[in-house]
CHARMM-style PDB file with segment names, atoms N, HN, CA, C and O in Angstrom:
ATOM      1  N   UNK     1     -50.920 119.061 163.398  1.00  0.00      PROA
ATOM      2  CA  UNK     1     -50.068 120.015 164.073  1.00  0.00      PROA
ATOM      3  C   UNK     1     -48.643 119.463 164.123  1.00  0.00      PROA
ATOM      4  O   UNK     1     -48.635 118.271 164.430  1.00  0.00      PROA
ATOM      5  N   UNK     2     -47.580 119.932 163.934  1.00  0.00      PROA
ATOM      6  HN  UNK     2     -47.587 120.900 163.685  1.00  0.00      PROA
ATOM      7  CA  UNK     2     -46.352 119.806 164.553  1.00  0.00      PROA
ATOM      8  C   UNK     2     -45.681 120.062 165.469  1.00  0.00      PROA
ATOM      9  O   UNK     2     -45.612 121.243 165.809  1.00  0.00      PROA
ATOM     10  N   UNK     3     -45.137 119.314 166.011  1.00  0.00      PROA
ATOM     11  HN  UNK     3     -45.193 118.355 165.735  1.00  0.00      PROA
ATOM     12  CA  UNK     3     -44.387 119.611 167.170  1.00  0.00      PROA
ATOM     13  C   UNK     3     -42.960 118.795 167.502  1.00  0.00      PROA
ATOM     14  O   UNK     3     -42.843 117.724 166.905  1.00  0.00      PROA
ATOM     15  N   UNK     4     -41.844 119.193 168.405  1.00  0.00      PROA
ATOM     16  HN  UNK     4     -41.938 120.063 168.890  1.00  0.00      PROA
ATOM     17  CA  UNK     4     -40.988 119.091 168.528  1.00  0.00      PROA
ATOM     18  C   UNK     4     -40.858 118.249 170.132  1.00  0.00      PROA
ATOM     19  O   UNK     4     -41.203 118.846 171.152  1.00  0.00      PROA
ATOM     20  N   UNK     5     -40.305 116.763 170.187  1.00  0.00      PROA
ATOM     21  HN  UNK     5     -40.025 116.278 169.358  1.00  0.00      PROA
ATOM     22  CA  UNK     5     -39.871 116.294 172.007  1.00  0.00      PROA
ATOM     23  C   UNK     5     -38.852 116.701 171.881  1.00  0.00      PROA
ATOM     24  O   UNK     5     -38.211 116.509 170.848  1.00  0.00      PROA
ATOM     25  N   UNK     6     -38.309 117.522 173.100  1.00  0.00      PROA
ATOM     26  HN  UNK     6     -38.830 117.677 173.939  1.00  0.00      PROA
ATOM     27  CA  UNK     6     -37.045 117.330 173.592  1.00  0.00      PROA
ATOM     28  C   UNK     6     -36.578 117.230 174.970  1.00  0.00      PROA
ATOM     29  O   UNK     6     -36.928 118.085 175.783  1.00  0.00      PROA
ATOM     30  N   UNK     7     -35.870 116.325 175.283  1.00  0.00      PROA
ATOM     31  HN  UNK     7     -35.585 115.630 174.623  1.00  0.00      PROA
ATOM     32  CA  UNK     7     -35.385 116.089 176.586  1.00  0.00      PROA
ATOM     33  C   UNK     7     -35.031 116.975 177.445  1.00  0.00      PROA
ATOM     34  O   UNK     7     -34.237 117.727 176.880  1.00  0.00      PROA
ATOM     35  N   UNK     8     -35.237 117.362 178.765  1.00  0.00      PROA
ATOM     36  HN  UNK     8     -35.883 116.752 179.224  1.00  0.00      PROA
ATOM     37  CA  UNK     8     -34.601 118.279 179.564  1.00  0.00      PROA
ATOM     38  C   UNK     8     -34.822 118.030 180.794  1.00  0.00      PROA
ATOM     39  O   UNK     8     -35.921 117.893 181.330  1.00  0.00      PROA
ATOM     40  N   UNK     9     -33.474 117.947 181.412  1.00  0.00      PROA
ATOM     41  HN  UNK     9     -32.581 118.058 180.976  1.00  0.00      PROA
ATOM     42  CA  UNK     9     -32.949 117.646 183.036  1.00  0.00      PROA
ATOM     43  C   UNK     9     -34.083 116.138 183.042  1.00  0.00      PROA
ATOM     44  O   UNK     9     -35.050 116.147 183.804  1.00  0.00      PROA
ATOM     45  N   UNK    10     -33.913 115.355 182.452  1.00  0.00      PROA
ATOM     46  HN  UNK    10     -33.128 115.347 181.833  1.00  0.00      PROA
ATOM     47  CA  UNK    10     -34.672 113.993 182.850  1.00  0.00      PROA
ATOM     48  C   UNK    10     -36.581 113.984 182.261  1.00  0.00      PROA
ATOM     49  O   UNK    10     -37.344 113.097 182.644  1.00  0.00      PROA
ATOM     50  N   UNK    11     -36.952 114.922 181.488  1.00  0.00      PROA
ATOM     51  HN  UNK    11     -36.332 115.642 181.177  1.00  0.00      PROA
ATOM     52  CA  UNK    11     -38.455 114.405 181.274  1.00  0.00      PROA
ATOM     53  C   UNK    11     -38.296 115.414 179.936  1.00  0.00      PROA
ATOM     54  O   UNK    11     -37.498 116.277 179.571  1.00  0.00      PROA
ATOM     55  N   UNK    12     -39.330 114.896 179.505  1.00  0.00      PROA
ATOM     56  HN  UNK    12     -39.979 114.195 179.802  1.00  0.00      PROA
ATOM     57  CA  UNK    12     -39.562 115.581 177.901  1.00  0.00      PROA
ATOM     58  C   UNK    12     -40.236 116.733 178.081  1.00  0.00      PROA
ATOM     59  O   UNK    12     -40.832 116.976 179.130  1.00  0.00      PROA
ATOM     60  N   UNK    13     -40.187 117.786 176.761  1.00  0.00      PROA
ATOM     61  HN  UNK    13     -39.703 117.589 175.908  1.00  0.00      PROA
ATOM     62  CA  UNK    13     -41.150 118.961 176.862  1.00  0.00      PROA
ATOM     63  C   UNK    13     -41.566 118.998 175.361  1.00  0.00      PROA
ATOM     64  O   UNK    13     -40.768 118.812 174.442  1.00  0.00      PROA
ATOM     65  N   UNK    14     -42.549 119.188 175.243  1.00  0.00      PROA
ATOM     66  HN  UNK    14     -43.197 119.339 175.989  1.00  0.00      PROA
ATOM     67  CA  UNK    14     -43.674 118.787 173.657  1.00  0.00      PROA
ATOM     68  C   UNK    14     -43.170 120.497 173.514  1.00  0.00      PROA
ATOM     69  O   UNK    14     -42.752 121.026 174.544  1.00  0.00      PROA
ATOM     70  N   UNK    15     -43.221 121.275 172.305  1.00  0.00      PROA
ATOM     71  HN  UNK    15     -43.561 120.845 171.468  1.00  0.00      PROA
ATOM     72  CA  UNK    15     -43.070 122.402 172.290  1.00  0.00      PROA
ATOM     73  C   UNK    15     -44.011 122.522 170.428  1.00  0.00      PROA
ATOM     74  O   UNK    15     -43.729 121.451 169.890  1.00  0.00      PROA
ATOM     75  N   UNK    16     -44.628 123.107 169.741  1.00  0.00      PROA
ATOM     76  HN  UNK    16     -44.857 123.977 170.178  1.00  0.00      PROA
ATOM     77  CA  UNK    16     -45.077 123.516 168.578  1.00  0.00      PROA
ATOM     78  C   UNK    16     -44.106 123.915 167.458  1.00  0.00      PROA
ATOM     79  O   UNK    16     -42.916 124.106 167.709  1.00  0.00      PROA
ATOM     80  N   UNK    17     -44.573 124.031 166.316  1.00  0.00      PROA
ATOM     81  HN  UNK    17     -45.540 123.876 166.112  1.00  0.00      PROA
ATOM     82  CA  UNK    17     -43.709 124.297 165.406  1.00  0.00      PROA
ATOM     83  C   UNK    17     -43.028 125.817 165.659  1.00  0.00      PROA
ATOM     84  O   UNK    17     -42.006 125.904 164.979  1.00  0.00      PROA
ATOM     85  N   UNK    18     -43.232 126.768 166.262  1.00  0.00      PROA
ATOM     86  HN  UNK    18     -44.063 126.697 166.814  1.00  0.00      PROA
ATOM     87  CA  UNK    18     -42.257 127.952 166.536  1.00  0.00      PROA
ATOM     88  C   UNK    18     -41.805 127.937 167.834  1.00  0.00      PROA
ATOM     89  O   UNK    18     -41.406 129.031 168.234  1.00  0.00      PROA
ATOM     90  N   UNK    19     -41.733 126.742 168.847  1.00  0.00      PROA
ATOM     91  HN  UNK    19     -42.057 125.854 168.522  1.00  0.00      PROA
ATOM     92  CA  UNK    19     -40.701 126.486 169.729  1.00  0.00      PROA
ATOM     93  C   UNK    19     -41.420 127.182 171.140  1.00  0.00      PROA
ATOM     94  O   UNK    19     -41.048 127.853 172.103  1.00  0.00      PROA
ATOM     95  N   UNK    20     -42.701 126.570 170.615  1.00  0.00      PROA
ATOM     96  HN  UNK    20     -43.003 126.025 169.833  1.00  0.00      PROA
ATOM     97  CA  UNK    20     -43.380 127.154 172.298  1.00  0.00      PROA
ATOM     98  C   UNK    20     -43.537 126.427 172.589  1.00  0.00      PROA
ATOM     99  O   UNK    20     -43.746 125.558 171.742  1.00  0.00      PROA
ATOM    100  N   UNK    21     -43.604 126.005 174.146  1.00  0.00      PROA
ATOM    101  HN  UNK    21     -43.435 126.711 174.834  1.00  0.00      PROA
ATOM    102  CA  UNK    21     -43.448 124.990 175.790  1.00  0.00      PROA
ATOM    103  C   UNK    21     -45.460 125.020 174.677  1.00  0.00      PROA
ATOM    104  O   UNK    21     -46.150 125.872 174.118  1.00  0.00      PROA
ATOM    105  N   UNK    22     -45.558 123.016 175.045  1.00  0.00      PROA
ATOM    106  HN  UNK    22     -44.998 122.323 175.500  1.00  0.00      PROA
ATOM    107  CA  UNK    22     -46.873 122.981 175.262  1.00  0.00      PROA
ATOM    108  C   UNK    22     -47.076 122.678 176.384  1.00  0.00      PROA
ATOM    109  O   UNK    22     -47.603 123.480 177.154  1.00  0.00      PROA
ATOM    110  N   UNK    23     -46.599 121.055 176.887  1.00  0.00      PROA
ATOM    111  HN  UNK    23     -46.171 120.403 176.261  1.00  0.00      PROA
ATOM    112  CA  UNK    23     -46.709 121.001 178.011  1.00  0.00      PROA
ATOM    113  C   UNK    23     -45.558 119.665 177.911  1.00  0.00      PROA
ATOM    114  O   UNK    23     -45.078 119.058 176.955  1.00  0.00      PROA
ATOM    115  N   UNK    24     -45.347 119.527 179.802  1.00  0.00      PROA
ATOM    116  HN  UNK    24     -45.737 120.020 180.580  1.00  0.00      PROA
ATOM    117  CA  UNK    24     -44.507 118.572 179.288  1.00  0.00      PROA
ATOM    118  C   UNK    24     -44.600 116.992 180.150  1.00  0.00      PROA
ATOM    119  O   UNK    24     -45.623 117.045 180.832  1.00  0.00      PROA
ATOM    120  N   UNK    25     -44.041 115.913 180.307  1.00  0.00      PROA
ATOM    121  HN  UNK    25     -43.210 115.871 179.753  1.00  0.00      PROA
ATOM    122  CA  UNK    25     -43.891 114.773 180.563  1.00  0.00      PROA
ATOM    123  C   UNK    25     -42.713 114.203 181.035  1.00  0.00      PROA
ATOM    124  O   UNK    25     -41.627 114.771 180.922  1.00  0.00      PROA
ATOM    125  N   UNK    26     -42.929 112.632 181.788  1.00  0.00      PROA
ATOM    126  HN  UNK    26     -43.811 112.171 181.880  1.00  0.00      PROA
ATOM    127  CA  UNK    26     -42.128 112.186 182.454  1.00  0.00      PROA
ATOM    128  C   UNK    26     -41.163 111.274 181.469  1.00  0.00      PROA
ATOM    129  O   UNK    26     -39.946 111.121 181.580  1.00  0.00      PROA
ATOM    130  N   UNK    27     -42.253 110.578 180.241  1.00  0.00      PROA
ATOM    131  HN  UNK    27     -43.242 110.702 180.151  1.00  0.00      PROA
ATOM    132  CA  UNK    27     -41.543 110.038 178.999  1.00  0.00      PROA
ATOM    133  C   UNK    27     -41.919 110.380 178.098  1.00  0.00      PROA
ATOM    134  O   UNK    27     -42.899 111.094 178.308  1.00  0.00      PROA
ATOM    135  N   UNK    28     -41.635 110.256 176.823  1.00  0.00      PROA
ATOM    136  HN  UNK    28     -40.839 109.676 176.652  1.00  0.00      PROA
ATOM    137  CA  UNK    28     -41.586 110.665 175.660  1.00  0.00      PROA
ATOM    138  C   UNK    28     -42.977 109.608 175.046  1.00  0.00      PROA
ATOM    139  O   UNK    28     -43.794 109.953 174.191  1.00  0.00      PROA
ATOM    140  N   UNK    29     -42.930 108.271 175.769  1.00  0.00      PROA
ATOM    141  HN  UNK    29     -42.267 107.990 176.463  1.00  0.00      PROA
ATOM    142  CA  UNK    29     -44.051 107.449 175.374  1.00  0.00      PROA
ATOM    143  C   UNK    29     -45.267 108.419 175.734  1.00  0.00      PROA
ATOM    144  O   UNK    29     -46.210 108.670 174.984  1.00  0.00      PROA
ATOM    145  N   UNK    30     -45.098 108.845 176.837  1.00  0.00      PROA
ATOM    146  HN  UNK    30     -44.332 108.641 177.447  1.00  0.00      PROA
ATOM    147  CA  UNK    30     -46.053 109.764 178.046  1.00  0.00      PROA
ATOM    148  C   UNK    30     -46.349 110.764 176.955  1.00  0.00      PROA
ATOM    149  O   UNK    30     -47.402 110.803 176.318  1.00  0.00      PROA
ATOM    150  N   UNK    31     -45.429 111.480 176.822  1.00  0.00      PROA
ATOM    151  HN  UNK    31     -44.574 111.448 177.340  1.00  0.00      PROA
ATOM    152  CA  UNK    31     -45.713 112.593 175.605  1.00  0.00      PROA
ATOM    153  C   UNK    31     -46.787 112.204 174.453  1.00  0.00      PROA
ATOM    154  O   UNK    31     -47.866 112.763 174.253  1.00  0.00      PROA
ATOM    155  N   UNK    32     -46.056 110.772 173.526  1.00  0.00      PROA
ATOM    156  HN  UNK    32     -45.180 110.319 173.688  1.00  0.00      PROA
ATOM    157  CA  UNK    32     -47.110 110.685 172.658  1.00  0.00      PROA
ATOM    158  C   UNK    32     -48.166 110.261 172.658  1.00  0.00      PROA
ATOM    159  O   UNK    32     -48.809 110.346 171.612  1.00  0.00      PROA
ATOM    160  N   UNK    33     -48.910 109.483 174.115  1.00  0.00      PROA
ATOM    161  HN  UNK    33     -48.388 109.413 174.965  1.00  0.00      PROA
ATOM    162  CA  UNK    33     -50.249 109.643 174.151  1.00  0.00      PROA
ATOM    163  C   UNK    33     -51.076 110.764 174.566  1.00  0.00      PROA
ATOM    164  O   UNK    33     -52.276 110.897 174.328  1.00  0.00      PROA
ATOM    165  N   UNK    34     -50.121 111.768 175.378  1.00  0.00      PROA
ATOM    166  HN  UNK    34     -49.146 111.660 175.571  1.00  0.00      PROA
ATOM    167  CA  UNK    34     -50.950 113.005 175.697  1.00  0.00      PROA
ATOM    168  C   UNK    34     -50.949 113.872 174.587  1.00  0.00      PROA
ATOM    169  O   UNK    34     -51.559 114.935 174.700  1.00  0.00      PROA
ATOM    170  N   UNK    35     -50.228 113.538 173.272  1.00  0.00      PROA
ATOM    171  HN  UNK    35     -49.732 112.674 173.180  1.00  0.00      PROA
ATOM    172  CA  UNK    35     -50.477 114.381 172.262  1.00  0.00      PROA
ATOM    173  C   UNK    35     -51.762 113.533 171.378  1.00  0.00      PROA
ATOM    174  O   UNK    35     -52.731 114.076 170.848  1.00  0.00      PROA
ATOM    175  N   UNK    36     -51.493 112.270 171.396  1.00  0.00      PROA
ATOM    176  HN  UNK    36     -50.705 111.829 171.826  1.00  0.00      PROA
ATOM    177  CA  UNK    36     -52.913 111.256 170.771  1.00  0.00      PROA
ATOM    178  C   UNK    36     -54.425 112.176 171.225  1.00  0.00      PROA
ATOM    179  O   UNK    36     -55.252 112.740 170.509  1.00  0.00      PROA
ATOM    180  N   UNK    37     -54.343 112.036 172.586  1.00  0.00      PROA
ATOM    181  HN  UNK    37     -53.671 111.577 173.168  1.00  0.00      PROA
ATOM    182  CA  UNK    37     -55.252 112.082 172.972  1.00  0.00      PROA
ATOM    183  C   UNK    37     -55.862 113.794 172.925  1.00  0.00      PROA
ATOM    184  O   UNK    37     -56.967 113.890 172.390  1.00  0.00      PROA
ATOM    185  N   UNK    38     -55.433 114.703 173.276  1.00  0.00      PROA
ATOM    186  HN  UNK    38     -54.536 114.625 173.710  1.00  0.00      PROA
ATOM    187  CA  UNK    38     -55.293 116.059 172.741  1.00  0.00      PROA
ATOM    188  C   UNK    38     -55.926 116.340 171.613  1.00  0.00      PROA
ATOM    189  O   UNK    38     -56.918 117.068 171.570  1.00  0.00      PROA
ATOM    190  N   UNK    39     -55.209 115.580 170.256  1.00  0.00      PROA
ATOM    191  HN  UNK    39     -54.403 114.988 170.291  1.00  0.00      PROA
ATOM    192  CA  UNK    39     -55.342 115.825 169.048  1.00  0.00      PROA
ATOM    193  C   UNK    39     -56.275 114.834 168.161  1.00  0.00      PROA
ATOM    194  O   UNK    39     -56.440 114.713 166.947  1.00  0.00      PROA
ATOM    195  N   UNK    40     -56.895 114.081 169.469  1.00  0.00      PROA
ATOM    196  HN  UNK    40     -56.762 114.180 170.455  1.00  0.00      PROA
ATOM    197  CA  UNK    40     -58.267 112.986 168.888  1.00  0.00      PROA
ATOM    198  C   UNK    40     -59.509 113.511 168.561  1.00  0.00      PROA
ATOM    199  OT1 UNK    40     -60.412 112.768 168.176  1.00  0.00      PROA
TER     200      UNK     40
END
């Protein structure tokens, strides 16, 4: 799957390849294990 981090007001938001909110996080590290783990 693809997806896009981007920063906003202080925590990341994971969003998919056509720019939909997945969910979001406090870091971006944070992000890529909740996407690891998701996509395990």
């Amino acid at each position: 799957m693809e997806y896009r981090i981007i920063v906003v007001n202080g925590h990341v938001e994971v969003l998919d390849r056509t720019g939909r909110f997945l969910f979001s996080a406090d870091t971006e590290q944070e992000a890529q294990q909740d996407l690891r783990e998701l996509f395990a």
